[in-house]
C-alpha positions in Angstrom: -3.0 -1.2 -14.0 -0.9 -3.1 -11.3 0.5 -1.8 -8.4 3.1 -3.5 -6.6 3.6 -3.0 -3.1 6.7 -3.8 -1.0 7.5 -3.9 2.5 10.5 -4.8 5.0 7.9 -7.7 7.1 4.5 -8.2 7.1 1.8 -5.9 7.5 -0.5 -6.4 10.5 -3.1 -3.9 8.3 -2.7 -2.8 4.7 -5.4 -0.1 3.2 -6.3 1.4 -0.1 -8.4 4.6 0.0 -10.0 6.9 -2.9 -8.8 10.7 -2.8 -12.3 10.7 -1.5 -11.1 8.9 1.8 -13.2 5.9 1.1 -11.4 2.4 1.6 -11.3 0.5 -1.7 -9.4 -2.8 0.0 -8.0 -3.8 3.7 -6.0 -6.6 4.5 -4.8 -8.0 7.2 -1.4 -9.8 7.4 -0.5 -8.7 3.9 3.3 -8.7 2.3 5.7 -8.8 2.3 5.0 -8.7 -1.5 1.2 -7.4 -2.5 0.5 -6.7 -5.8 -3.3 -5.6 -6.8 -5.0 -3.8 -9.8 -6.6 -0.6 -9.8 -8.4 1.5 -12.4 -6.4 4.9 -13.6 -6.4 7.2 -10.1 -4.9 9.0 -7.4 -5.0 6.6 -4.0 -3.6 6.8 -0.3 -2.1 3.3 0.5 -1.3 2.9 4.5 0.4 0.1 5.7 1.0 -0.7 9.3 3.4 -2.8 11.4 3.7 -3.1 15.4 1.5 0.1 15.9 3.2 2.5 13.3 1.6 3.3 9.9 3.1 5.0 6.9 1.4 6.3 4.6 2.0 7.1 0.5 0.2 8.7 -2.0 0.1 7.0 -5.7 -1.3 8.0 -8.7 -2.2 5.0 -11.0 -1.6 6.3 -14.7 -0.9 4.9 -18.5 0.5 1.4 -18.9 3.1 0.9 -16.6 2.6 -0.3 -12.8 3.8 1.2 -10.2 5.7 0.3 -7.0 5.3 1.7 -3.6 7.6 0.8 -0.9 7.4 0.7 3.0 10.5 0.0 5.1 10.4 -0.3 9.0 13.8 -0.4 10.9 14.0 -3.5 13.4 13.4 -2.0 17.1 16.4 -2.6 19.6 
């Protein structure tokens, strides 16, 4: 299962984690397209950019991928 994930610049740290809490994969300097494959599951995907971090939860099901997206506004 794919799951496509889609942010506004790049990611300074970008983390996969079990329902467990236990990091799966970290990257540094990913997107602003990442795409990666994960078994069926429930995950918590962080990204962060200039010291803010969102944070989704996905559930990876059936045949179809899924796509998260992050979006940070420019600072002025």
């Amino acid at each position: 299962m794919s799951c496509a994930l889609h942010t506004t610049h790049v990611c300074r740290r970008l983390a996969i984690a079990d329902t467990r809490g236990n990091t799966l994969l970290q990257l540094a300097n990913a997107g602003p397209l990442t795409n990666v494959v994960l078994p069926e599951g429930q995950y918590r995907v962080s990204a962060s950019v200039d010291g803010k971090t969102e944070t989704k939860a996905v559930t990876v099901s059936g045949k179809n991928g899924k796509d998260l997206h992050f979006h940070w506004t420019a600072a002025r």
